[in-house]
LUMRO-195297 format. One line per 5 residues: number of its first residue (from 1); for each residue y, x, z of N, C-alpha, C, O. Coordinates in nm, 4 decimals, padded with zeros to 6 digits. Atoms other than C-alpha are relative to their C-alpha. Layout:
residues N
NUM> Y,X,Z,Y,X,Z,Y,X,Z,Y,X,Z; ... .
//
This chain:
residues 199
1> -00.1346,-00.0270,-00.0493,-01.0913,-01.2222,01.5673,00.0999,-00.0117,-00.1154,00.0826,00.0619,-00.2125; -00.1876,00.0307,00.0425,-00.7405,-01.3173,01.4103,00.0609,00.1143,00.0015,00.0855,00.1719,00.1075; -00.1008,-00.1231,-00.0195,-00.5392,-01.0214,01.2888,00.1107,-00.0563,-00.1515,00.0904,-00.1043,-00.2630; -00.1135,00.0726,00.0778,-00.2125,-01.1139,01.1306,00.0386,00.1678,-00.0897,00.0363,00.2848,-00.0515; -00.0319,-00.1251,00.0974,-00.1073,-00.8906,00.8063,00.1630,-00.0186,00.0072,00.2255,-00.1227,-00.0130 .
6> -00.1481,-00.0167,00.0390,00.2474,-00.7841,00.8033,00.0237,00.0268,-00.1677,00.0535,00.1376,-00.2126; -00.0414,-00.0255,00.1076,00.2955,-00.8419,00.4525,-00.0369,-00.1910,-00.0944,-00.1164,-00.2760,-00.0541; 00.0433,00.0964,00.0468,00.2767,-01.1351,00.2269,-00.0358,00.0058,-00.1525,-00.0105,-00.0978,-00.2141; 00.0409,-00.0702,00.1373,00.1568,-00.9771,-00.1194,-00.1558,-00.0122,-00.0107,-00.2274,00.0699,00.0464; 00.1203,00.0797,00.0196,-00.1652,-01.1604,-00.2149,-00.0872,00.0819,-00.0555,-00.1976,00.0295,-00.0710 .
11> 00.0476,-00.0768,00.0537,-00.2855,-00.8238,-00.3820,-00.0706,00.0914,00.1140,-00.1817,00.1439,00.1219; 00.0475,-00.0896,-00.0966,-00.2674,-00.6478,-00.0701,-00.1314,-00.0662,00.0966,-00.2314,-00.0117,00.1433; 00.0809,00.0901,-00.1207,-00.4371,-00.9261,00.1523,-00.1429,-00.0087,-00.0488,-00.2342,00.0033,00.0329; 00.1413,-00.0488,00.0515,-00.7536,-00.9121,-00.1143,-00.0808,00.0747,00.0446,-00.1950,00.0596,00.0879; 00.0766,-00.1001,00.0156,-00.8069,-00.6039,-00.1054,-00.0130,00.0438,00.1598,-00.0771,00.1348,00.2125 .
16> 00.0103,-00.0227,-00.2045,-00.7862,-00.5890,00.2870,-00.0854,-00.0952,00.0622,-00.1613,-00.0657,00.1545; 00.1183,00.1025,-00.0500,-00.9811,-00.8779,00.3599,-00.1323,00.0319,-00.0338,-00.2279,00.0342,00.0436; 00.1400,-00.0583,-00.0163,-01.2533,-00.7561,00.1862,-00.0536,00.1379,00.0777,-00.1588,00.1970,00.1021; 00.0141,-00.1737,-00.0758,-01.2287,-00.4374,00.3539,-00.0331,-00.0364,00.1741,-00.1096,00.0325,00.2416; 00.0136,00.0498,-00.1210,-01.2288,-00.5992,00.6819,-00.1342,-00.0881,00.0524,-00.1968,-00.0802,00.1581 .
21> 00.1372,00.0736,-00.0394,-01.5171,-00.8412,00.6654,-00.0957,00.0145,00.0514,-00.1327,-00.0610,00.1413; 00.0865,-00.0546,-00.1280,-01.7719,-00.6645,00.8006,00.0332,00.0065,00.1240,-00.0491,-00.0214,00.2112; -00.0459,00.0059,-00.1949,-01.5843,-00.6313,01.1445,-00.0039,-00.1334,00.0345,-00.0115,-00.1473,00.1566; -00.0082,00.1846,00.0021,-01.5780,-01.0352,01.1253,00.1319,-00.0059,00.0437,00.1535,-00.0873,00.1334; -00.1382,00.0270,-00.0580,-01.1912,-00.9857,01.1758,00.0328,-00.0869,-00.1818,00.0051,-00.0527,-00.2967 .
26> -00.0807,00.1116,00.0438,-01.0104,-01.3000,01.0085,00.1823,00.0699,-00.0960,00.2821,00.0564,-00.0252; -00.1296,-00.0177,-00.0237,-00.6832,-01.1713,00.8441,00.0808,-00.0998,-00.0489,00.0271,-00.1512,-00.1470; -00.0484,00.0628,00.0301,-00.4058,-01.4025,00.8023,00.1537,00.0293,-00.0420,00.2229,00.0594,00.0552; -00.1069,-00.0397,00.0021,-00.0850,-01.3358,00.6486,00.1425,-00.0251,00.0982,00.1599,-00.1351,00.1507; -00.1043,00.0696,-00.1010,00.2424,-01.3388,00.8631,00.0887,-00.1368,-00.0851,00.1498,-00.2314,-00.0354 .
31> -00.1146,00.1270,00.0611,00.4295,-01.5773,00.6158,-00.0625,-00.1419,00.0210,00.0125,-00.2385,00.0355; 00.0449,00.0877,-00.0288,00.1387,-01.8263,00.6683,-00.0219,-00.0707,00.1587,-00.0749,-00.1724,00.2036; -00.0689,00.0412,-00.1413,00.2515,-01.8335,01.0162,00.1188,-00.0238,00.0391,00.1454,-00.0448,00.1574; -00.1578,00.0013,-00.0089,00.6236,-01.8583,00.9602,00.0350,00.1200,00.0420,00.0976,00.1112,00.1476; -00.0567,-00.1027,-00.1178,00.6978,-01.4945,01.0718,00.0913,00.0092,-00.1504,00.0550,-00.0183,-00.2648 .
36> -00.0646,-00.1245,00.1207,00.9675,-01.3175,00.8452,00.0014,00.1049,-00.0264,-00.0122,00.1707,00.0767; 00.0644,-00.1400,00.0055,00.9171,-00.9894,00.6972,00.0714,00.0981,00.0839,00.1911,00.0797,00.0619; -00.0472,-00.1084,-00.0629,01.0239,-00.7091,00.9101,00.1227,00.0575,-00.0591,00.1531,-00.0019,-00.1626; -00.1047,-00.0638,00.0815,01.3388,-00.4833,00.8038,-00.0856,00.1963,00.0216,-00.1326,00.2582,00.1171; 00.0648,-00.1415,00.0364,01.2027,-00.1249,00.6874,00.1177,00.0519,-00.0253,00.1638,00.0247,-00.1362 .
41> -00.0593,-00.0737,00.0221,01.4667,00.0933,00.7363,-00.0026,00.1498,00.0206,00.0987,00.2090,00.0579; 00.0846,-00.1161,-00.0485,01.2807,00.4130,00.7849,-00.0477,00.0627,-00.1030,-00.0740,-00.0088,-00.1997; -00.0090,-00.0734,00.1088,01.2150,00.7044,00.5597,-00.1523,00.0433,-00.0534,-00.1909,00.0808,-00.1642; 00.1653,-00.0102,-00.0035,00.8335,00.7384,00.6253,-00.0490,-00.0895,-00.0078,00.0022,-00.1874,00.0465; 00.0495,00.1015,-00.0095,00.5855,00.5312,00.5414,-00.0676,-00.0378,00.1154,-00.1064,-00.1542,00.1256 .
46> 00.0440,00.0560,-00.0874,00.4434,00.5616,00.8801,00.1036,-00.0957,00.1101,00.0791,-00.2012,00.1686; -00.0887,00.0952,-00.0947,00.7422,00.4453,01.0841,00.0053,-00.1392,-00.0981,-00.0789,-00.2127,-00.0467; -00.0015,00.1505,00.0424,00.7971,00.0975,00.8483,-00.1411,-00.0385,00.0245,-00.1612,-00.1538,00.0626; 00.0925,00.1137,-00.0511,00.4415,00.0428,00.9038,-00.0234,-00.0556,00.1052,-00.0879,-00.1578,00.1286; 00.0518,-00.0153,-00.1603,00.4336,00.0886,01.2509,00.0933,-00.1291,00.0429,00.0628,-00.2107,00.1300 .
51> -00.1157,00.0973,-00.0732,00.7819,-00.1391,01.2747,-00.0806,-00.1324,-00.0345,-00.1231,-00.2094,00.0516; 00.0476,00.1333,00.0338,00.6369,-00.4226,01.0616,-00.1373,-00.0231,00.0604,-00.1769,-00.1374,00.0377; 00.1088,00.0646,-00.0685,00.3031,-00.4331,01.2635,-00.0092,-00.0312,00.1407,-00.1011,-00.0907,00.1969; -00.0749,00.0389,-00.1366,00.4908,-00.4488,01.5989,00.0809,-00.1617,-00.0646,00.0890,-00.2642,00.0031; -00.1404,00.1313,00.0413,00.7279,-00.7372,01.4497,-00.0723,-00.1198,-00.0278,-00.0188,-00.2261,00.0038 .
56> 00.0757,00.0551,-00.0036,00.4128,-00.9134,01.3457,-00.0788,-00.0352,00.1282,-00.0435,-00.1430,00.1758; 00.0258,-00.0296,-00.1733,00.2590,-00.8869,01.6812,00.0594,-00.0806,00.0799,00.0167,-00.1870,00.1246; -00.1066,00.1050,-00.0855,00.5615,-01.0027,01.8717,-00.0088,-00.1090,-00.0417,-00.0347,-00.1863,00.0505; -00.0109,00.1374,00.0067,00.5767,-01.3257,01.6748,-00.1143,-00.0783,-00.0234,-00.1219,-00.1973,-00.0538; 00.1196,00.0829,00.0230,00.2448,-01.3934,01.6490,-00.0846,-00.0102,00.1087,-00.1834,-00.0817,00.0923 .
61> 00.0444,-00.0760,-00.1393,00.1256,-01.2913,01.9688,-00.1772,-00.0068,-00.0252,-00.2606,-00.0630,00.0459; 00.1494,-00.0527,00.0355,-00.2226,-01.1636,01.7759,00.0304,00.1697,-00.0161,00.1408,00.2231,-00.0269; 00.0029,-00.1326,00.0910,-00.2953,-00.8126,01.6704,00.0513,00.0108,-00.1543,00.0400,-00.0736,-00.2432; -00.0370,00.0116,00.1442,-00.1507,-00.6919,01.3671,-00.0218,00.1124,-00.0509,-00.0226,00.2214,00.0063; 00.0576,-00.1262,00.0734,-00.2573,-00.4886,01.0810,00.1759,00.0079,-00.1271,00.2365,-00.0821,-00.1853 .
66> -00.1376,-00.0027,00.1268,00.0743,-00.3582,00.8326,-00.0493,00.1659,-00.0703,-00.0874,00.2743,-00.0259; 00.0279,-00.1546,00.0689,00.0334,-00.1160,00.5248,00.1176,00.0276,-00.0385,00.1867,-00.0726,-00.0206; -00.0969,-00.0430,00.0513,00.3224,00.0591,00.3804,-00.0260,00.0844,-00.1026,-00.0418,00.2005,-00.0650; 00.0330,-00.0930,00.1440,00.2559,00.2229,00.0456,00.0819,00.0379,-00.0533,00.1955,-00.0013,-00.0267; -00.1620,-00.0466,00.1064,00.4724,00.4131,-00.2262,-00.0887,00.0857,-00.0984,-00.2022,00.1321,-00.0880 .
71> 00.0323,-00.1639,00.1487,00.4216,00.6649,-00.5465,00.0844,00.0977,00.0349,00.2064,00.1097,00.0234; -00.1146,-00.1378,-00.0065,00.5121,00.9877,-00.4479,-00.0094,00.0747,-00.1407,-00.1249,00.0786,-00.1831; -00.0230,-00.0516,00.1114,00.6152,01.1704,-00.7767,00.0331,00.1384,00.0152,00.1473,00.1626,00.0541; -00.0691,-00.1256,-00.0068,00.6259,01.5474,-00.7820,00.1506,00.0557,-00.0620,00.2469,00.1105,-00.0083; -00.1118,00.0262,00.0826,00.8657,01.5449,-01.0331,00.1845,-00.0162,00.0823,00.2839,00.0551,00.0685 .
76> -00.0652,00.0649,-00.0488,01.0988,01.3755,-00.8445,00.0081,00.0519,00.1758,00.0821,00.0006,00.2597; -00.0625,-00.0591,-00.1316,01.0927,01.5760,-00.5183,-00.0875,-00.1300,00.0975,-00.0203,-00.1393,00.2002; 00.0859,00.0760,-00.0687,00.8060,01.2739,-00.3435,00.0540,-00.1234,-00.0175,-00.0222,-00.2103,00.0249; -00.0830,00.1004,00.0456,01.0755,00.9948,-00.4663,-00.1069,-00.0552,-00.0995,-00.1523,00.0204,-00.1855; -00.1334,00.1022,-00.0838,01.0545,00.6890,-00.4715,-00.0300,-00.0411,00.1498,00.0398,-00.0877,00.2397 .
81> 00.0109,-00.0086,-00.1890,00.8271,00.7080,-00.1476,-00.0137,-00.1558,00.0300,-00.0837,-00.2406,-00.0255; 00.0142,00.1554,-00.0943,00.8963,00.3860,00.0915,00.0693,-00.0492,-00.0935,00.0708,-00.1712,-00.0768; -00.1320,00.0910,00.1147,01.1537,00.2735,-00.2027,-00.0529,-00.0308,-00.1176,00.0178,-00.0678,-00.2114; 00.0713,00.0497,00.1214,00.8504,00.2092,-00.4530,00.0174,-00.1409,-00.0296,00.0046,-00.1937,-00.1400; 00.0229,00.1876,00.0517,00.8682,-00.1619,-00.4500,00.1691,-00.0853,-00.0612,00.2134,-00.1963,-00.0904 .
86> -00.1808,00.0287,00.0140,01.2609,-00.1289,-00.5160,00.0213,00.0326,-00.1317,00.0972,-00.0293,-00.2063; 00.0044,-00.0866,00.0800,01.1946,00.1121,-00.7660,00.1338,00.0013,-00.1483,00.2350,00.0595,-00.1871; -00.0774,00.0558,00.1348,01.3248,-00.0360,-01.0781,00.1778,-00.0552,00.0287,00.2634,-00.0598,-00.0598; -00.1254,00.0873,00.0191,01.6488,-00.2160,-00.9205,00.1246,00.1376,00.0374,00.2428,00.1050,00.0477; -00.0822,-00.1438,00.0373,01.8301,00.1582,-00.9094,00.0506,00.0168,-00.1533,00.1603,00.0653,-00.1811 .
91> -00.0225,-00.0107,00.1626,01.8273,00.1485,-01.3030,00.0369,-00.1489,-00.0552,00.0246,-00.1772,-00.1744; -00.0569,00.1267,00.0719,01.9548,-00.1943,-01.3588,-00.0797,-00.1440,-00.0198,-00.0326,-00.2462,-00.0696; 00.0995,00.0730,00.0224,01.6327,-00.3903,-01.3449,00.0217,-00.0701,00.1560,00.0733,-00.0305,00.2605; -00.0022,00.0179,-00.0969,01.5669,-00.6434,-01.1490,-00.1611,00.0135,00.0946,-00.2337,00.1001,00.0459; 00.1146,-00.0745,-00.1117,01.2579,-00.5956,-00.8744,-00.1117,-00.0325,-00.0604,-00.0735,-00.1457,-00.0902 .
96> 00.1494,00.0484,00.0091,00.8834,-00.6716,-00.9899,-00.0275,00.1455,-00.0690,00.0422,00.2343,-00.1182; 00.0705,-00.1160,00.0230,00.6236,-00.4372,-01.0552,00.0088,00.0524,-00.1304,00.0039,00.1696,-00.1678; 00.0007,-00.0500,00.1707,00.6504,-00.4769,-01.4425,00.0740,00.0758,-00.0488,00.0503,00.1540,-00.1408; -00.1333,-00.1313,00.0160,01.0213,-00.2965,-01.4112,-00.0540,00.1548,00.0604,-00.0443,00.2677,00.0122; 00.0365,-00.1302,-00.0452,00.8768,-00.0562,-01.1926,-00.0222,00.0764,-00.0785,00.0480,00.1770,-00.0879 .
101> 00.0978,-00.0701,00.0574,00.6520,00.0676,-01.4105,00.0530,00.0455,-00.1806,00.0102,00.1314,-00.2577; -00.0805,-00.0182,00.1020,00.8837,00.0382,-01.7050,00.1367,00.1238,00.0365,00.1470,00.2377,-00.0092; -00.1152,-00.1124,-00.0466,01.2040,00.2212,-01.5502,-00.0953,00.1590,00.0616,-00.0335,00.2652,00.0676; 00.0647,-00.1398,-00.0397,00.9315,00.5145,-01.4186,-00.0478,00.0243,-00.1328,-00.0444,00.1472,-00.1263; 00.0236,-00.0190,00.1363,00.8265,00.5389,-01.7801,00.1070,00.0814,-00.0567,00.1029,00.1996,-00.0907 .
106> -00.0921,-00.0450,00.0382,01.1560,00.5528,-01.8808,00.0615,00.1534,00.0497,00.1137,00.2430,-00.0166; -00.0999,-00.1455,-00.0867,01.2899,00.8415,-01.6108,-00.1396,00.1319,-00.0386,-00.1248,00.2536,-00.0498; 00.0655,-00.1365,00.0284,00.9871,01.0475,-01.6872,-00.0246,00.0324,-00.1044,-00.1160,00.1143,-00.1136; 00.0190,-00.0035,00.1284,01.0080,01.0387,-02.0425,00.0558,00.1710,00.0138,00.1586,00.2034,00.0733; -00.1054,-00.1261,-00.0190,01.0523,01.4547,-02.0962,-00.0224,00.0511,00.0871,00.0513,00.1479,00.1058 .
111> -00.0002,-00.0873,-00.1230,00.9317,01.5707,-01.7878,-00.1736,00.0585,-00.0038,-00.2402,-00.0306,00.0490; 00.0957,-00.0700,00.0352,00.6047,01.7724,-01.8543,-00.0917,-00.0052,00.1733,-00.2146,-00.0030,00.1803; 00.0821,-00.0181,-00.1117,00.5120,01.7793,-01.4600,-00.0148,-00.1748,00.0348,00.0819,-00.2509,00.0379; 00.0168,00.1263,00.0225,00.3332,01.4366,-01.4227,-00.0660,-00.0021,00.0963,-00.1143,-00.1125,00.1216; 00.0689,00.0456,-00.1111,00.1580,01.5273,-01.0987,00.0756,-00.1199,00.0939,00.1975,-00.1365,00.0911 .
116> -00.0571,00.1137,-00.1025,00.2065,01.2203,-00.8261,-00.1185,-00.0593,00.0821,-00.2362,-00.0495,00.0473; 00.0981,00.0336,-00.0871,00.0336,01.0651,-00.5445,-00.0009,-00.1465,00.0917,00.0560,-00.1701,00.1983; -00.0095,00.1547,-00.0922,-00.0366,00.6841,-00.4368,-00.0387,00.0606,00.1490,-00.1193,00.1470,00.1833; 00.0742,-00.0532,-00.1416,-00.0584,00.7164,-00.0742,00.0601,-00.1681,00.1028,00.1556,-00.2456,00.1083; -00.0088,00.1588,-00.1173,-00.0965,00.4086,00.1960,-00.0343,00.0330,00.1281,-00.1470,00.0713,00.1596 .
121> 00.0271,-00.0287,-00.1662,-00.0585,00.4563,00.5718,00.0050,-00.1693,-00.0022,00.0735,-00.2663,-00.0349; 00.0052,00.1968,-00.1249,-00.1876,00.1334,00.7562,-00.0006,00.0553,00.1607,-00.0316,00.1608,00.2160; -00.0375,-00.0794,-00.2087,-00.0962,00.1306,01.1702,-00.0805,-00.1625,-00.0264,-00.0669,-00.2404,-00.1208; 00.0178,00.1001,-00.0904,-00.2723,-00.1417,01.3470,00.0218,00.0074,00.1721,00.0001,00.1048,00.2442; -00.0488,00.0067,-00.1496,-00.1533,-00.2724,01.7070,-00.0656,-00.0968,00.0571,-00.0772,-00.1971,-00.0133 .
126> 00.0460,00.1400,-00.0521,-00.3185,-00.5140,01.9345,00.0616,-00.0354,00.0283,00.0389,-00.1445,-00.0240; -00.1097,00.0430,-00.0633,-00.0213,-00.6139,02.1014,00.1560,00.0898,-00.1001,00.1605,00.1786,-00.1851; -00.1418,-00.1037,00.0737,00.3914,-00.5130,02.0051,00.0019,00.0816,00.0718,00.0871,00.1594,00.0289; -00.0814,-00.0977,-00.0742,00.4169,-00.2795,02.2778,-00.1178,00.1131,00.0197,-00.1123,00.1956,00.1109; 00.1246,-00.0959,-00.0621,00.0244,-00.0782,02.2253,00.0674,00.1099,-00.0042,00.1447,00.1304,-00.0977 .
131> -00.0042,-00.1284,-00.0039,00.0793,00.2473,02.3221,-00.0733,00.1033,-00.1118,-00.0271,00.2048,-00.1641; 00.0472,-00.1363,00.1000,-00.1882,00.4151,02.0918,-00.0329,-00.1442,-00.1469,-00.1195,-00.2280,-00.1719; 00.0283,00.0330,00.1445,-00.1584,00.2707,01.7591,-00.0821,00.0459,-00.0778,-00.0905,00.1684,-00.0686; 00.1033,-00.0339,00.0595,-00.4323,00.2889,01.5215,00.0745,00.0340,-00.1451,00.1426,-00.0528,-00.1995; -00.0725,-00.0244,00.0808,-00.3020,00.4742,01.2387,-00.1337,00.1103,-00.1532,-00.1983,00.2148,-00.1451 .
136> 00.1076,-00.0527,00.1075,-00.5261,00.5531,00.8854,00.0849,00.0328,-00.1116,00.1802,-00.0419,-00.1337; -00.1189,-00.0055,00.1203,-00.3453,00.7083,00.5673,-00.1375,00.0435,-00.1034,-00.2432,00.0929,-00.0640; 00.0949,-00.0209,00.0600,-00.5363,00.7339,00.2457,00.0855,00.0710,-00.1503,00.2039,00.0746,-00.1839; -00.1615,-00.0991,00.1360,-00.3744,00.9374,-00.0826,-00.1469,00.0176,-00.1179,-00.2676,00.0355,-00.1019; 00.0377,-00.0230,00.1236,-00.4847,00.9644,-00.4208,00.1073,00.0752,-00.1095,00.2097,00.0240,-00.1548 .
141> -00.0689,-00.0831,00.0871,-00.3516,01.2338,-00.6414,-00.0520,-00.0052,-00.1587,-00.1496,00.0583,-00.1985; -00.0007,-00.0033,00.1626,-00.3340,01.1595,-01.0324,00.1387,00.0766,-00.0716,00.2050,00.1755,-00.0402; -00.1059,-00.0299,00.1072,-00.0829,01.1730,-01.3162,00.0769,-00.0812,-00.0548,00.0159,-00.1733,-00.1092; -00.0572,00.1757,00.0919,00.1623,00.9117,-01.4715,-00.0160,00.0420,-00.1366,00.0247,00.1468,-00.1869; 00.0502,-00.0377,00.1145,00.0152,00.8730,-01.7912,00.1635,-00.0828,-00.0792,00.2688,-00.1418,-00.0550 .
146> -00.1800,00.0327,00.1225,00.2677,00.8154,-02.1010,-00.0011,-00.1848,-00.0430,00.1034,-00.2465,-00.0640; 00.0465,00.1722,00.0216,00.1516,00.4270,-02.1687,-00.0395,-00.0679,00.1068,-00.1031,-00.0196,00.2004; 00.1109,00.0493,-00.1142,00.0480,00.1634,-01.9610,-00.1446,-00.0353,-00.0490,-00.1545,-00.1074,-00.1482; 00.1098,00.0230,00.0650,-00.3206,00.1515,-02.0115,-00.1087,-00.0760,00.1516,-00.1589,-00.0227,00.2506; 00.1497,00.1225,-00.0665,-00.5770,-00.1759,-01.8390,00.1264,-00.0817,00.0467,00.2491,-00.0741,00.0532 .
151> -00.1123,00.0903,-00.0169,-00.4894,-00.4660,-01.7347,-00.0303,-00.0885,00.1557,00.0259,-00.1917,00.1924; -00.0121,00.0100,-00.1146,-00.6472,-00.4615,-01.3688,00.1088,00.0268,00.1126,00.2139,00.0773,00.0732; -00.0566,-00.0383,-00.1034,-00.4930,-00.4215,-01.0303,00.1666,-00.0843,-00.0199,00.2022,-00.1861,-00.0792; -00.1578,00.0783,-00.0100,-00.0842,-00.4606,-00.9412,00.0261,00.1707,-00.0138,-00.0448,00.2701,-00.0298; -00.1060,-00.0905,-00.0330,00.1992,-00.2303,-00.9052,-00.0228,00.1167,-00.0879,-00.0390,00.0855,-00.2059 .
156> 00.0025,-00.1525,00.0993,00.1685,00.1631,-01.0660,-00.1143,-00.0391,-00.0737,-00.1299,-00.0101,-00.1924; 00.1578,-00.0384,00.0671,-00.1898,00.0924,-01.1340,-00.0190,00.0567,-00.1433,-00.0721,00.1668,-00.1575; -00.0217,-00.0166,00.1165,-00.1384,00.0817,-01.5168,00.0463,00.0796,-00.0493,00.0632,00.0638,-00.1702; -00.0838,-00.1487,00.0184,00.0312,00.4194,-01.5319,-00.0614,00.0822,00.0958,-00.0179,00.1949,00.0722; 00.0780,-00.0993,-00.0698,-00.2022,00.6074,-01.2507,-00.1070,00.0370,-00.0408,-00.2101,-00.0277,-00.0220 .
161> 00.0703,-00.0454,00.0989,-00.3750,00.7933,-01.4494,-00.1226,00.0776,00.1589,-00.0801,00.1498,00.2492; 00.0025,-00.1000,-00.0586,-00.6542,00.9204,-01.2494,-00.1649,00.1150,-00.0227,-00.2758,00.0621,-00.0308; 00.0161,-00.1197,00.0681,-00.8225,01.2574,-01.3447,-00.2114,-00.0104,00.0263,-00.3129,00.0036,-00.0420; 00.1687,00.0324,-00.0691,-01.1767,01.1927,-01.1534,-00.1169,-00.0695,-00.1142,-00.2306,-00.0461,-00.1551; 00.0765,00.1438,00.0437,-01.2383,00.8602,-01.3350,00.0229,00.0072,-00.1607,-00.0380,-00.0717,-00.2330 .
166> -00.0612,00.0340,00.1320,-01.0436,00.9529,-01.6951,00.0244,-00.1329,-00.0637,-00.0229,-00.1692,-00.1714; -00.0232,00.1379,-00.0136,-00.8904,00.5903,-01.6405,00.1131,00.0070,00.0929,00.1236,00.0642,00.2014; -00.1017,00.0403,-00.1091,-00.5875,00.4804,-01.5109,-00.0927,-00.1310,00.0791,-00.1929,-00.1855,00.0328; 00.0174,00.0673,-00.1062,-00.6173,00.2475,-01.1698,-00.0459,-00.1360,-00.0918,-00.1603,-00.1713,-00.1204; 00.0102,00.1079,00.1312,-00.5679,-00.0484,-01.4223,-00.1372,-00.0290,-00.0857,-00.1851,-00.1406,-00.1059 .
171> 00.1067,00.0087,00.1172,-00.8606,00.0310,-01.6677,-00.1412,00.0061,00.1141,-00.2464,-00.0256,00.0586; 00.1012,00.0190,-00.0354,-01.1161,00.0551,-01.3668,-00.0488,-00.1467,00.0837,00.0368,-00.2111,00.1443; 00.0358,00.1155,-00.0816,-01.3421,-00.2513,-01.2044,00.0302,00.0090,00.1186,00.0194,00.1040,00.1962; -00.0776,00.0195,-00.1786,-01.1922,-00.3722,-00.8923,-00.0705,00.0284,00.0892,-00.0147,00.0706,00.1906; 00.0127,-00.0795,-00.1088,-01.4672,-00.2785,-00.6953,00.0202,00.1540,00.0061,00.0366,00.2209,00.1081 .
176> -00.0139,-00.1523,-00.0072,-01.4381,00.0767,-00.8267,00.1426,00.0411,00.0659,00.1545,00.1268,00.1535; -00.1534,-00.0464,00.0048,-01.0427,00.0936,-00.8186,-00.0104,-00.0162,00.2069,00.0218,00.0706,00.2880; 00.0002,-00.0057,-00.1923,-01.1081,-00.0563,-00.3909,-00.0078,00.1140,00.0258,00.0783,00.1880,00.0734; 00.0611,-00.0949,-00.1123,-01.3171,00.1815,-00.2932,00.0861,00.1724,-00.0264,00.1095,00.2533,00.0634; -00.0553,-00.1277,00.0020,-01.1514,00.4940,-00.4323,00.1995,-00.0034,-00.0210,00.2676,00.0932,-00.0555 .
181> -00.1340,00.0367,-00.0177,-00.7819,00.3554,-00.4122,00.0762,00.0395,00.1269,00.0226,-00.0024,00.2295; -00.0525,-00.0326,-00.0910,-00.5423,00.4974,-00.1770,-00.0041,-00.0920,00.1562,-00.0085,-00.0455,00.2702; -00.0280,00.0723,-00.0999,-00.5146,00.1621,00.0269,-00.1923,-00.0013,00.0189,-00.2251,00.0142,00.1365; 00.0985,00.0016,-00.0480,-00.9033,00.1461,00.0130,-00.0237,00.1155,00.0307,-00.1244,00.1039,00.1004; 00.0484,-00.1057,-00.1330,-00.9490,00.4794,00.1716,00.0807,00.0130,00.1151,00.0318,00.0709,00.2121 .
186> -00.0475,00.0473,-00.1035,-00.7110,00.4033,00.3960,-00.0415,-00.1202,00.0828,00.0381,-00.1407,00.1745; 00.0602,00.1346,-00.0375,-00.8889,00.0841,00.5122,-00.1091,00.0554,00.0021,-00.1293,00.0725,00.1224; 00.1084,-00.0293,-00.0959,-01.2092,00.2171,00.5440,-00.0037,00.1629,00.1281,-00.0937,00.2170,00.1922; -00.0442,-00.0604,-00.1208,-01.0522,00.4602,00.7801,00.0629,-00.0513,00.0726,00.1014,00.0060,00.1745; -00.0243,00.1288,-00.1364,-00.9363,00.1639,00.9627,-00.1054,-00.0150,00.0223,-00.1591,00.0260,00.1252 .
191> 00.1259,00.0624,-00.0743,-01.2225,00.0259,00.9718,-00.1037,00.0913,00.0969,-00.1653,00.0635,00.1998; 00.0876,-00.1031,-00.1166,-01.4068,00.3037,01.1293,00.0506,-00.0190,00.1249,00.0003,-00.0862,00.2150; -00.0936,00.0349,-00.1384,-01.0912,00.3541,01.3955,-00.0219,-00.1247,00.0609,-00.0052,-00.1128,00.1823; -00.0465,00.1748,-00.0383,-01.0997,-00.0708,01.4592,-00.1600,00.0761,00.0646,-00.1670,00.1241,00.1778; 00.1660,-00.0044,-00.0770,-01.5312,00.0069,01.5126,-00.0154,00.0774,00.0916,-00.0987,00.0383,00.1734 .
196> -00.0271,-00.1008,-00.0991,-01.4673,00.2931,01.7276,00.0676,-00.0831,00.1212,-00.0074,-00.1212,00.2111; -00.0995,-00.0377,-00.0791,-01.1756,00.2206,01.9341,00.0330,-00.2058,00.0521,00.0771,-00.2503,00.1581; -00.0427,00.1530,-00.0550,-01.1399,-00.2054,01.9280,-00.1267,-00.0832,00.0244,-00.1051,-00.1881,00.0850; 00.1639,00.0483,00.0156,-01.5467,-00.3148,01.9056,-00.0395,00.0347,00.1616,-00.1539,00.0156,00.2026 .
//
């Protein structure tokens, strides 16, 4: 089966495809279908996922799987949230992960409370209009460490320090960082829900 990803971030689609394979579901990104990305104007990460996997849906007329991720920062009151991927263009930078991770450096320089928490809600829909959406959230609670340290993964990785592994996201092997990564425990709590509820 064909399930279209609401997203077109070649990091995410990896690490979801392999997560998926066992179900023998296919995923294909929406951009490789011509869709355009959704508009996320929503304060939760579950409502933008839920919009962009309806929006996928409608124009693809497959099922669609959409994640919505962020760094919640204690520090910072759960900020920057759904506005992680923006992060950096508040401070003058312009958007990629490398500012991110530079301008959150910068703002927490001085701030002694370094708890924070990757967290990834994925919704899947078979249709735009399912009634019960399949909805998995997965969270990992570390620390933003003071350096970036490895030179795996994308986005925070290199600054998620996390306490379990004494390794930021970055410094561990990609299958380790999957399986205990916010979006990979969120994905294999899809995958259960999908074996349950769509099998």
């Amino acid at each position: 089966m064909k399930i279209v990803l609401a997203s077109n971030n070649p990091g995410k689609l990896a690490e979801l495809q392999a997560m998926f394979a066992p179900l023998g579901f296919e995923l294909v990104t929406q951009g490789s279908l011509g869709i355009p990305e959704a508009a996320e104007p929503f304060h939760t990460f579950i409502e933008n996922a839920l919009a962009k996997a309806r929006h996928a849906a409608e124009h693809s007329g497959l099922p669609a799987v959409a994640d919505d991720a962020g760094l919640c920062v204690d520090a910072f009151g759960g900020l920057p949230g759904v506005q992680t991927a923006y992060y950096a263009t508040q401070f003058g930078y312009p958007k990629s992960d490398d500012n991110n991770v530079t301008a959150l450096l910068e703002q927490m320089q001085g701030v002694e409370n370094r708890r924070a928490a990757m967290v990834s809600t994925l919704v899947a829909v078979r249709s735009p209009q399912d009634p019960e959406p399949l909805v998995a959230v997965g969270r990992v609670v570390g620390e933003i460490a003071r350096e970036r340290l490895g030179s795996n993964g994308f986005g925070f990785d290199p600054v998620m320090f996390i306490p379990e592994f004494g390794q930021t996201f970055a410094q561990l092997p990609t299958e380790v960082k999957n399986a205990n990564s916010h979006r990979g425990r969120a994905a294999a709590a899809m995958v259960a829900l999908m074996r349950e509820r769509w099998l």
